[in-house]
C-alpha positions as CSV (number, residue, x, y, z in Angstrom):
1,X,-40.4,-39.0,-14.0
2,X,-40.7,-39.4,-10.0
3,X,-37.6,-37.6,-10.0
4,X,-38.7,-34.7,-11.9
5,X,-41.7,-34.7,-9.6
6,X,-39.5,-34.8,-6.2
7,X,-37.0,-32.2,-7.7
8,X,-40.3,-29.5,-9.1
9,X,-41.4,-30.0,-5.2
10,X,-38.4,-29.5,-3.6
11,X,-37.5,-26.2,-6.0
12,X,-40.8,-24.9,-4.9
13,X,-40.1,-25.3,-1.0
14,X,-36.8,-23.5,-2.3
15,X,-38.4,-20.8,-3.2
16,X,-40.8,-20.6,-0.4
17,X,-37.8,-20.6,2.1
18,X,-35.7,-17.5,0.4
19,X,-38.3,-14.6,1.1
20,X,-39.4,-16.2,4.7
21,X,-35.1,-16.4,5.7
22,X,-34.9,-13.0,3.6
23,X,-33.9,-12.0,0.1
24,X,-32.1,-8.6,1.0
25,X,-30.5,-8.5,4.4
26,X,-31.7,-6.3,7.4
27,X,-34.2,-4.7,4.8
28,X,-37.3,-2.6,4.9
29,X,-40.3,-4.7,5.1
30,X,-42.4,-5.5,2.5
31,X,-45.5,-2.9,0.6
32,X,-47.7,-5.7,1.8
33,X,-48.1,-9.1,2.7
34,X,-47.2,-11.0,-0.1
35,X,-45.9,-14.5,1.6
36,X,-49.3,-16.4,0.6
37,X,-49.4,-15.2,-2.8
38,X,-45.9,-15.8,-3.0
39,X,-46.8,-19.7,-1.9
40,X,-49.5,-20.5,-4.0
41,X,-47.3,-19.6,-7.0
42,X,-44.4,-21.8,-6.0
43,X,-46.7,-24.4,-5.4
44,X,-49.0,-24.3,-8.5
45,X,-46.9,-25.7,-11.4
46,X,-45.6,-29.0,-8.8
47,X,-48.9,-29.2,-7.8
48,X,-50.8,-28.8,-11.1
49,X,-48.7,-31.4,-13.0
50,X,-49.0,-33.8,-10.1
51,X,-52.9,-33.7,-10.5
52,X,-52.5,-34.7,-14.1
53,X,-49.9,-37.7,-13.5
54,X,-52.6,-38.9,-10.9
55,X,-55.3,-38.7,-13.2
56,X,-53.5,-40.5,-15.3
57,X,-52.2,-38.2,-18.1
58,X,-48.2,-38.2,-17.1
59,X,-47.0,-36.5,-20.4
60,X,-49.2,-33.1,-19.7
61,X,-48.1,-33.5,-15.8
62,X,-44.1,-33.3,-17.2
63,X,-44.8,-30.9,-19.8
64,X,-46.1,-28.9,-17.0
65,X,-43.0,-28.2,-15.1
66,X,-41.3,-28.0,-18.9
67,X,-43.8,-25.2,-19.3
68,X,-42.9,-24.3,-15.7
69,X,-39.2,-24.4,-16.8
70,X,-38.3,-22.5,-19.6
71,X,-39.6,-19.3,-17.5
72,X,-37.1,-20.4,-15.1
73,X,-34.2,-18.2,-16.5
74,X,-35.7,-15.1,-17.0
75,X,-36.2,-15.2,-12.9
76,X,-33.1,-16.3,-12.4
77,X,-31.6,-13.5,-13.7
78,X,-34.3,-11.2,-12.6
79,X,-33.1,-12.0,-8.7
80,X,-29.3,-12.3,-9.6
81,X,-30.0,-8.9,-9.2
82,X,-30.2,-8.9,-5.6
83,X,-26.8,-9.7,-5.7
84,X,-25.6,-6.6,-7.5
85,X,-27.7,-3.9,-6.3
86,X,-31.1,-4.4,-4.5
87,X,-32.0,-0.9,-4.5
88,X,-32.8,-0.9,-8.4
89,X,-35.0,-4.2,-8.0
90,X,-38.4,-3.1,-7.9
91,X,-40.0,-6.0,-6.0
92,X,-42.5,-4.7,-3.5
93,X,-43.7,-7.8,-2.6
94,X,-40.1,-8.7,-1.1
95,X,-39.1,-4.9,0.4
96,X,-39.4,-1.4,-0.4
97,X,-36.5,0.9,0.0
98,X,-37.3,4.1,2.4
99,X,-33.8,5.8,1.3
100,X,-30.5,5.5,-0.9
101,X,-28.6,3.8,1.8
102,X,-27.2,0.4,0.5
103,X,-28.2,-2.4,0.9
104,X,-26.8,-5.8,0.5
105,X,-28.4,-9.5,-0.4
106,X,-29.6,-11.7,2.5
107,X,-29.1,-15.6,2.9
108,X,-32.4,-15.9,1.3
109,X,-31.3,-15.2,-1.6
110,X,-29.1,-18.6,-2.3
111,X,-32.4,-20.7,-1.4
112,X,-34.7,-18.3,-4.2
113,X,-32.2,-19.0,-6.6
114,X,-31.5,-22.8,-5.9
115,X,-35.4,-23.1,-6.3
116,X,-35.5,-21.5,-9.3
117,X,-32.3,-23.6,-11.0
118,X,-34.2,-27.1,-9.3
119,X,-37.3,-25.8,-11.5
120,X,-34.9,-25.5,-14.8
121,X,-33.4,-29.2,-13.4
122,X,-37.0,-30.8,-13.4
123,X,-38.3,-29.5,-16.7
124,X,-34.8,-31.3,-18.0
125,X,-36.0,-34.2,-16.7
126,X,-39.2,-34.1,-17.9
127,X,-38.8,-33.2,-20.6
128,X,-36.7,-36.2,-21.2
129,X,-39.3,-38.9,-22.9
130,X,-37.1,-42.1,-23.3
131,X,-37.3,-45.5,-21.6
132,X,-41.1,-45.3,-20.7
133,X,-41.9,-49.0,-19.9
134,X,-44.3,-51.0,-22.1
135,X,-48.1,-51.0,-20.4
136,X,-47.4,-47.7,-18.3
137,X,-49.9,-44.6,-18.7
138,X,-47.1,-42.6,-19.5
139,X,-46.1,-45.0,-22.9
140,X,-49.7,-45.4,-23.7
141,X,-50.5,-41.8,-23.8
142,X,-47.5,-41.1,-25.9
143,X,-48.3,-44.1,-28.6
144,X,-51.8,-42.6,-28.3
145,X,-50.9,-39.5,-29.9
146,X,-49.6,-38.0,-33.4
147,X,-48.9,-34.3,-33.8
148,X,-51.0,-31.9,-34.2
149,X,-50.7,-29.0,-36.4
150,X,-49.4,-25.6,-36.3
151,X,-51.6,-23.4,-33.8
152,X,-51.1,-19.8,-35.8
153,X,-53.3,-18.2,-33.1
154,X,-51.4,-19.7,-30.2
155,X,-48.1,-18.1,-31.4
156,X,-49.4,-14.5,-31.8
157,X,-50.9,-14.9,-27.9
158,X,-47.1,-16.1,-27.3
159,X,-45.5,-13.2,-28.8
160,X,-48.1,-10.7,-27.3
161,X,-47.3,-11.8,-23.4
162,X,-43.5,-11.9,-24.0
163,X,-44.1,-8.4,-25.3
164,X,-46.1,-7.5,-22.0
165,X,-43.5,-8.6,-19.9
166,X,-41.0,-5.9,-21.5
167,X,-43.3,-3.2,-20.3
168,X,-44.0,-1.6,-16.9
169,X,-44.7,-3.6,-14.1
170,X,-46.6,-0.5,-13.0
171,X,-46.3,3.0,-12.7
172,X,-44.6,4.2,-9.3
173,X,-44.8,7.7,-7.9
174,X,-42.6,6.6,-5.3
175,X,-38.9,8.1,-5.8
176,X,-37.2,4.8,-3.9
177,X,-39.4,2.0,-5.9
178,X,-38.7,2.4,-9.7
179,X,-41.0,0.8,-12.4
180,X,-38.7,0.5,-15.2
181,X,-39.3,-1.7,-18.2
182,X,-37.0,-3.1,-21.0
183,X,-35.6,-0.2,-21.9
184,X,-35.1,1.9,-18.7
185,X,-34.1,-1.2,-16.6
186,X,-30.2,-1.9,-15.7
187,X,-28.3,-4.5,-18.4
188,X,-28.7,-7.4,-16.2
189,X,-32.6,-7.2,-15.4
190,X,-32.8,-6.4,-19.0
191,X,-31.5,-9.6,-19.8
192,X,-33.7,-11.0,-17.1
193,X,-36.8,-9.5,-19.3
194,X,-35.8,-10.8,-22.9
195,X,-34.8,-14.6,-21.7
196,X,-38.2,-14.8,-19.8
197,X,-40.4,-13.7,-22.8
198,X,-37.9,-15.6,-25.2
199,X,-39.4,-18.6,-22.9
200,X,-43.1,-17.6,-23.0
201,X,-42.2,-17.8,-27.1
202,X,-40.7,-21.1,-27.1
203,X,-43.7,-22.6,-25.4
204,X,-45.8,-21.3,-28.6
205,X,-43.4,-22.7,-30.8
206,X,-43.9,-26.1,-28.2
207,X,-47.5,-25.9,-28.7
208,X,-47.1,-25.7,-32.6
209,X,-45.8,-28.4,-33.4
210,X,-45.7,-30.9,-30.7
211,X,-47.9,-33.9,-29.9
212,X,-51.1,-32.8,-27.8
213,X,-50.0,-33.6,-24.7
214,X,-47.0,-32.3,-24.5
215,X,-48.2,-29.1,-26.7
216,X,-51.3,-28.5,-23.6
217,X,-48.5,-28.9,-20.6
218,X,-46.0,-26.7,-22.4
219,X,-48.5,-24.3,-22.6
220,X,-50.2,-24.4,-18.9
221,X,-47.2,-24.7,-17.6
222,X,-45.8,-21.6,-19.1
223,X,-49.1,-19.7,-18.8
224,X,-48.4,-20.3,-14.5
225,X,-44.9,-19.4,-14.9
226,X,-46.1,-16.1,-16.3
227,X,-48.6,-16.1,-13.8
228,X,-45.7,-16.3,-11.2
229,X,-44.0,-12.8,-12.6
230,X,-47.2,-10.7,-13.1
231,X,-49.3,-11.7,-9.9
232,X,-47.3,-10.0,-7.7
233,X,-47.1,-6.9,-10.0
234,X,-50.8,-6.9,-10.0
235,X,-50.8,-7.1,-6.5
236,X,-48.0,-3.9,-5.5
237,X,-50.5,-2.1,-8.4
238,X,-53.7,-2.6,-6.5
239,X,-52.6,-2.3,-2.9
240,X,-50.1,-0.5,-2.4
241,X,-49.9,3.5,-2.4
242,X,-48.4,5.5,-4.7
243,X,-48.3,2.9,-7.5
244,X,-50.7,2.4,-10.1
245,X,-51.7,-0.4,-12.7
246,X,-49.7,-0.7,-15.7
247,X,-51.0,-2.7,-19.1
248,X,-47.8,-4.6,-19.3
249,X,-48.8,-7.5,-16.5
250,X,-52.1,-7.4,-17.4
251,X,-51.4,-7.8,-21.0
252,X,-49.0,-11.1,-20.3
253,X,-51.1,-12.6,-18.2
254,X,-54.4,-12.6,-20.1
255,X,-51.9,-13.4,-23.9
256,X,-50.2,-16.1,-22.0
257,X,-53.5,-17.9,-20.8
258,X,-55.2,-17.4,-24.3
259,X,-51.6,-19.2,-25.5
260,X,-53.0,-22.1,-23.0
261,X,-56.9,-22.0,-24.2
262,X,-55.9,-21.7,-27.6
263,X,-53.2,-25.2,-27.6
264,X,-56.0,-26.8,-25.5
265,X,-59.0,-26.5,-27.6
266,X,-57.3,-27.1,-31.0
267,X,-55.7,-30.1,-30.1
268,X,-57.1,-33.5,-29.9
269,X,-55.4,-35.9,-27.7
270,X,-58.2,-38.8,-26.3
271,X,-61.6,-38.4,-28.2
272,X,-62.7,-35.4,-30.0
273,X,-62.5,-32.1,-28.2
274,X,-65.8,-29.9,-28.5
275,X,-64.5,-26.1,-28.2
276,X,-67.4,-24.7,-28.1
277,X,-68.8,-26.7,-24.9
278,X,-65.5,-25.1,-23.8
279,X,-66.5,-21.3,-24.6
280,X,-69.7,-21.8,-23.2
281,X,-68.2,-23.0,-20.1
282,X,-65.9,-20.1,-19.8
283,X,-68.6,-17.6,-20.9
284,X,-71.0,-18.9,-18.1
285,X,-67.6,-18.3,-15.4
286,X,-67.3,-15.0,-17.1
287,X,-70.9,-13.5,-16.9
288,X,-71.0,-15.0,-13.1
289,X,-67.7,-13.0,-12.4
290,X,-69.6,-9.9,-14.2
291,X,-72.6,-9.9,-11.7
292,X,-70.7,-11.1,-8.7
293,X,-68.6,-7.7,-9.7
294,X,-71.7,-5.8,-10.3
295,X,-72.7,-6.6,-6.8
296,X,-69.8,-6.2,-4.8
297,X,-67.8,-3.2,-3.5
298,X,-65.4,-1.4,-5.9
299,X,-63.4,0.9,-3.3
300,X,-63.6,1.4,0.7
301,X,-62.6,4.7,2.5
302,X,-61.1,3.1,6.0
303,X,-62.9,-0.5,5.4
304,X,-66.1,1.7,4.7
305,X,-67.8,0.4,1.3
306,X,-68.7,3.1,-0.7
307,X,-71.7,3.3,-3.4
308,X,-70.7,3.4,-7.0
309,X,-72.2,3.7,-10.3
310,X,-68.7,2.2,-12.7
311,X,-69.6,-1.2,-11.7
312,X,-73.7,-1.5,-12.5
313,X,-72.9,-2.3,-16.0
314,X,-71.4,-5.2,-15.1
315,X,-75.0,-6.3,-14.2
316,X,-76.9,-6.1,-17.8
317,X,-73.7,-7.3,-19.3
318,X,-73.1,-10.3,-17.3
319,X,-76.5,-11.6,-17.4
320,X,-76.1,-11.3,-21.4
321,X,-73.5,-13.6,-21.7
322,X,-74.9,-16.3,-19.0
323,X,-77.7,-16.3,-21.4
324,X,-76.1,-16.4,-24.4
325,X,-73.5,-19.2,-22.8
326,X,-76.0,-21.7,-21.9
327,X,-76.7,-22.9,-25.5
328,X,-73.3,-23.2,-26.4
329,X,-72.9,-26.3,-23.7
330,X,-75.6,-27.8,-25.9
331,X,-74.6,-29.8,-29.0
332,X,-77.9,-29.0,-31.1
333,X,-77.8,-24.6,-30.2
334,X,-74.6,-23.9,-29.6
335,X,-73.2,-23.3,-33.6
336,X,-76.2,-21.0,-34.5
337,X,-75.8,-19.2,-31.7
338,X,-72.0,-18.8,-31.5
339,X,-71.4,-15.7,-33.4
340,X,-74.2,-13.5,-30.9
341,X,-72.1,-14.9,-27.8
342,X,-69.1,-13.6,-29.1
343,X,-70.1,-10.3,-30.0
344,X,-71.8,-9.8,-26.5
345,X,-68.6,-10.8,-24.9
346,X,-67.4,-7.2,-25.7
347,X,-69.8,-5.9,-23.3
348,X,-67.7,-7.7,-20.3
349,X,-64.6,-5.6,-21.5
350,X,-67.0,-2.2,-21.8
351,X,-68.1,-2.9,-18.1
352,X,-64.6,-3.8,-16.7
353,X,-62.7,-1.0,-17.9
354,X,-65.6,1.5,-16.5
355,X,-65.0,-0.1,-13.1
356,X,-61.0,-0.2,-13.1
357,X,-61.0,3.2,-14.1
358,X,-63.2,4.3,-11.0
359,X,-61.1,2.2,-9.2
360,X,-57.9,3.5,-10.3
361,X,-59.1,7.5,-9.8
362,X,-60.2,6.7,-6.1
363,X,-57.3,5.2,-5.2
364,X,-54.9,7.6,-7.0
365,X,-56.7,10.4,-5.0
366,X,-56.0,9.5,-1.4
367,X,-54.5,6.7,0.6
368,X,-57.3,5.8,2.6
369,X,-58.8,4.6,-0.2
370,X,-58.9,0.7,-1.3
371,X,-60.3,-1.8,-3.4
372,X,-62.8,-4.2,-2.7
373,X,-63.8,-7.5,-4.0
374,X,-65.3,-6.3,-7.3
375,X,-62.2,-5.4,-8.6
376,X,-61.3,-9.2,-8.5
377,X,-64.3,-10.6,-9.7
378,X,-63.6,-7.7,-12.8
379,X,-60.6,-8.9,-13.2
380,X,-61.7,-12.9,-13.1
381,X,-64.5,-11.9,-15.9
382,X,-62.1,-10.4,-18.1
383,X,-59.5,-13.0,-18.3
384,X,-62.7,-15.6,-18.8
385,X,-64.0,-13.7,-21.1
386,X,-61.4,-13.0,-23.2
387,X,-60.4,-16.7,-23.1
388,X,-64.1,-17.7,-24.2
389,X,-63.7,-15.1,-27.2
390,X,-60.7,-16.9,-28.5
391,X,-62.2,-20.1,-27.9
392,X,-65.2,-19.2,-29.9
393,X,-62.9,-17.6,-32.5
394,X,-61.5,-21.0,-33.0
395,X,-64.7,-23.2,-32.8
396,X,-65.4,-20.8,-36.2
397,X,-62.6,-21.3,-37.6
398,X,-63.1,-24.7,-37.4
399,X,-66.8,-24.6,-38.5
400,X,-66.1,-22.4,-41.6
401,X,-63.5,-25.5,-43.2
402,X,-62.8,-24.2,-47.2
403,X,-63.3,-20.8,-48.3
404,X,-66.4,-20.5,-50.1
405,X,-66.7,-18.0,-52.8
406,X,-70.0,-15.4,-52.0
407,X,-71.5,-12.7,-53.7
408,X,-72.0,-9.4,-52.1
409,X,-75.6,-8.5,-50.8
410,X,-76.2,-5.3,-51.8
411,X,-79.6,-4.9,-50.4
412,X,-78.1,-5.1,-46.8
413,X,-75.5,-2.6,-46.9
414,X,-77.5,1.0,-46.4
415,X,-79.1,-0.4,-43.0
416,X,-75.7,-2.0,-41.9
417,X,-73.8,1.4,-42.8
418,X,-76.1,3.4,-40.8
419,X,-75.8,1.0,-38.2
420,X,-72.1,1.0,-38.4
421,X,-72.4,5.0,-38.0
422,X,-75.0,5.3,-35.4
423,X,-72.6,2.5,-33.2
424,X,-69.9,5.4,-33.2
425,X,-72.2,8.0,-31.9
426,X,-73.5,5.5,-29.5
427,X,-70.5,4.7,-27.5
428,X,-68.4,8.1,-28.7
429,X,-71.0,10.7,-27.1
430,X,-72.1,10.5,-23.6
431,X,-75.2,8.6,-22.6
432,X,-75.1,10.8,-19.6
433,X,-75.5,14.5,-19.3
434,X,-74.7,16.8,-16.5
435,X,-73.4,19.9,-14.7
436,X,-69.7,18.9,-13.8
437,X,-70.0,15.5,-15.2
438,X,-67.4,14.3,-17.7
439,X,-67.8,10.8,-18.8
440,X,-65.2,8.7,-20.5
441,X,-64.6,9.2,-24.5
442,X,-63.3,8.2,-27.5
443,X,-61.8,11.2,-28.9
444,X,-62.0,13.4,-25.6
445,X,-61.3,12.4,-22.0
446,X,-59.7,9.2,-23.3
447,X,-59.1,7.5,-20.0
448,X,-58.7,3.8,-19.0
449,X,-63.0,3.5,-19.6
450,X,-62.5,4.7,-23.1
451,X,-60.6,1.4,-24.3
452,X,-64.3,-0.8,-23.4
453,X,-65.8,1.6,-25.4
454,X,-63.2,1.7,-28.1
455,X,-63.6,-2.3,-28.1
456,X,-67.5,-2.5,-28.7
457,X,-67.3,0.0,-31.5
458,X,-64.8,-2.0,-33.1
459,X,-66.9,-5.3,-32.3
460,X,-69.6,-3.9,-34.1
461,X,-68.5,-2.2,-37.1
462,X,-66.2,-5.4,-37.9
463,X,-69.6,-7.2,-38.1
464,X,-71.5,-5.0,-40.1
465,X,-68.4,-5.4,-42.7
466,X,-68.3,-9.0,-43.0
467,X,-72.5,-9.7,-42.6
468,X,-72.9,-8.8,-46.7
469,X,-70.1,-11.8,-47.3
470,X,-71.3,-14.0,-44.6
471,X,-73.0,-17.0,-44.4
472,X,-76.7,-15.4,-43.7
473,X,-77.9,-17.6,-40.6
474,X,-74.5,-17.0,-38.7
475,X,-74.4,-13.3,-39.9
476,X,-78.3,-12.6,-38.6
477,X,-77.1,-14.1,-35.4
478,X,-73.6,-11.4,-35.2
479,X,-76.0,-8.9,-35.3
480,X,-78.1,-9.7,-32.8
481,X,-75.8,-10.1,-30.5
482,X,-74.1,-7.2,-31.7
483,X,-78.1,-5.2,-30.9
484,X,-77.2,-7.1,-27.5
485,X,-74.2,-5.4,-26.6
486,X,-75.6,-2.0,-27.6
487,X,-78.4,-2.7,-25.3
488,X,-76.3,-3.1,-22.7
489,X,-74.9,0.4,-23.2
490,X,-78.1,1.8,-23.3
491,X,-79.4,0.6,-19.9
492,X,-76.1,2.6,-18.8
493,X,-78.6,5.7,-18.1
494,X,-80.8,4.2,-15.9
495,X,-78.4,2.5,-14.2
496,X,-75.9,5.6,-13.5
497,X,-77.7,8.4,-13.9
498,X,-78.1,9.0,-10.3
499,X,-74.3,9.1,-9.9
500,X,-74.6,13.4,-11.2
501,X,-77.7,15.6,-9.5
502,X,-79.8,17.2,-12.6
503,X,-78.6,14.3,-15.0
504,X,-80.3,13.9,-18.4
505,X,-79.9,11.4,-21.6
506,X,-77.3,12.7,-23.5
507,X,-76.8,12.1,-27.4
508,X,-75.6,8.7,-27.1
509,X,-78.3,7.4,-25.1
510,X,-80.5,8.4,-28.2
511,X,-77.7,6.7,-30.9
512,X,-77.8,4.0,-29.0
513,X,-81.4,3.6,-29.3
514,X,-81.7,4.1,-33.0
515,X,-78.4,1.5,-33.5
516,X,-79.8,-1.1,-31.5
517,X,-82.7,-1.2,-33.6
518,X,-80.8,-0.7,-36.8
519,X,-79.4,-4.1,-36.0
520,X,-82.2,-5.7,-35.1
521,X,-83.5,-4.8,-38.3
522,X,-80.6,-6.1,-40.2
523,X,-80.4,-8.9,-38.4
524,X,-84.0,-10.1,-39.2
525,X,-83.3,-8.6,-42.8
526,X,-80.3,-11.4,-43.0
527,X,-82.2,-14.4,-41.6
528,X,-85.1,-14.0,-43.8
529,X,-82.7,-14.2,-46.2
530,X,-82.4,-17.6,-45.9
């Protein structure tokens, strides 16, 4: 086990050491300055698994760097490619080519790659369990334990981020810096792409059937070796001119950390874990990001900040979910109130994509234009969030036990239709109207925007189909929060309607209106159904 620890620490100074000698010789430099990124992802899975051994939990410490390893491979392979032909590597966090001369690998190169083979070396020896000594933490954690059972939800989030990382990294308009996925990409960085998300699945099937603590390590581990590929993709996409975001990253990143919440809170390893304690922690994180986003700058001309409008949802939206959070970290609220927090977690998505879609026009439209600190905190409140919605997902899972058999209320289901329809107006017609102005949609000007509002239609007409068949106190409390999400869409007028001279409510401010009070109704209908 020390071993494994020394080797991890020593494959992440590897790796450190290859881009500072240099991974393609007499290159141009880098699109930006990557090298601290580029150390705090070495660093993370040696450092993370040392913090568990020291606390006392060993196993999740060594499934940590087995996590770690089994994306090992994939990057291998991915910088084997260096070797071949740099110009077709589209790494902009180690150089971007300026023309089609060649150019050759450096003697950084041999460090990257020893790094990444020590990694492969310590999650070997990690992962090897036997001769623990009698009385040690590590062989009374592991006599502690039984395994658990099979984490369904854990292996679709697995499957979903190895699928990301076959996508784009981004989308280049750059003739010399290519942004090729699975299929466009040469044979070798092909491979490269199937053996890393072949890892990101093994760690599901890890976290499926293993004992807790290996099934949690796996699962961290795996969700910071993803973390290491995407990061700097993220990065080039935000920073750099000429290229733009692309879903694949994103999408691995955010299915390969719900892969991690997931195995976490449906396992049990010492004492009962409380998952929804855990949403409510991760809601609370999430509706701080939202505000903190709400209230710093989106895009600067020069370093200039410049006012904008995308990000003042973010306000209504993340106070909504603070609130609704707090009573999940309490034993005696936080089941009855569990269904509202989820719903309103949709409005986190329907402010986020408003504000990375302002962010992505500005930027696209001239150089001088960057991002500012908002786009972080965005992009903090939408991983949180989402990983509080599958947490809360679970928790009802968990709450719900047997199927019970339930007859279908027919009184409810002409106020929950007309709700259902008046939520598509409401989020399908502009709130907004003006001269020149032309918001987001669902079935015109479908742009990056239109996906938030795609997401809290679907929220809500999903709960009006299951309320007639639900359990009547948790389905009162769905639509509630469901009449708090459309709420948050109405106060988009007031807040944005300055962003247009001669604005005026448009049809879905009016929708809106009527829906949120159509759920209201129902909501109240269903609880006094008791």
């Amino acid at each position: 086990m020390r071993l494994a620890f020394a080797v991890a620490a020593a494959g992440a100074v590897a790796q450190i050491a290859g881009p500072l000698i240099g991974v393609v010789d007499a290159a141009p430099p880098a699109a930006f300055t990557a090298l601290p990124l580029l150390i705090a992802l070495a660093l993370l899975p040696p450092v993370v698994a040392t913090a568990f051994a020291v606390g006392g939990r060993p196993i999740v410490g060594a499934a940590v760097l087995v996590g770690s390893a089994l994306l090992a491979p994939g990057r291998v392979l991915g910088d084997l490619q260096f070797l071949l032909d740099p110009l077709v590597v589209s790494r902009p966090e180690i150089t971007v080519p300026t023309s089609l001369a060649p150019l050759r690998a450096g003697a950084g190169l041999w460090p990257l790659l020893i790094g990444h083979l020590l990694v492969i070396a310590a999650g070997v020896l990690a992962a090897n369990r036997a001769g623990a000594p009698y009385g040690t933490p590590y062989a009374a954690e592991l006599d502690d334990e039984v395994r658990q059972r099979s984490a369904p939800l854990g292996l679709v989030a697995g499957i979903a981020a190895a699928f990301g990382l076959q996508l784009s990294p981004f989308t280049s308009g750059n003739a010399f810096l290519l942004a090729e996925g699975l299929i466009d990409s040469p044979w070798l960085l092909r491979f490269a792409l199937l053996v890393a998300g072949a890892g990101v699945v093994a760690a599901a099937l890890v976290g499926a059937g293993s004992r807790p603590s290996v099934a949690r390590g796996v699962s961290l581990g795996a969700a910071l070796g993803v973390l290491a590929i995407t990061a700097p993709q993220i990065a080039a996409a935000l920073w750099v001119p000429l290229l733009d975001a692309a879903p694949g990253p994103y999408v691995a990143l955010v299915c390969a950390a719900g892969l991690a919440v997931s195995v976490w809170v449906t396992t049990r390893a010492h004492g009962k874990a409380d998952p929804l304690r855990v949403a409510g922690a991760l809601g609370l994180l999430a509706g701080l990001a939202g505000i903190a986003a709400a209230t710093t700058t989106v895009i600067a001309v020069n370093g200039v900040a410049q006012e904008t409008y995308s990000n003042r949802l973010f306000l209504p939206a993340g106070i909504l979910v603070a609130a609704l959070s707090i009573p999940l970290l309490f034993r005696a609220s936080a089941a009855p109130v569990r269904p509202a927090f989820a719903a309103a977690l949709a409005a986190i998505p329907l402010a986020g994509m408003s504000t990375l879609d302002a962010m992505v026009t500005a930027t696209a439209v001239d150089a001088t234009v960057g991002t500012g600190a908002a786009v972080w905190f965005t992009g903090a409140a939408g991983v949180l969030a989402a990983a509080a919605a599958v947490t809360a997902l679970v928790a009802g899972s968990a709450e719900r036990g047997e199927p019970e058999e339930r007859p279908l209320d027919l009184v409810l289901v002409a106020p929950l239709a007309v709700a259902g329809l008046l939520a598509v107006g409401a989020f399908g017609l502009p709130v907004v109207k003006a001269k020149g102005l032309v918001p987001p949609g669902i079935w015109t000007e479908f742009r990056l925007a239109s996906l938030g509002l795609l997401l809290a239609v679907l929220t809500i007409v999903v709960a009006v189909a299951l309320t007639p068949v639900s359990r009547p106190h948790r389905a009162g409390a769905l639509l509630l929060g469901c009449a708090g999400l459309v709420g948050v869409r109405v106060l988009e007028y007031p807040l944005t309607a300055a962003r247009a001279a001669g604005s005026v409510p448009g049809p879905g401010l009016w929708l809106a209106l009527a829906c949120a009070g159509a759920l209201v109704v129902a909501g109240l209908m269903v609880l006094s159904r008791r």
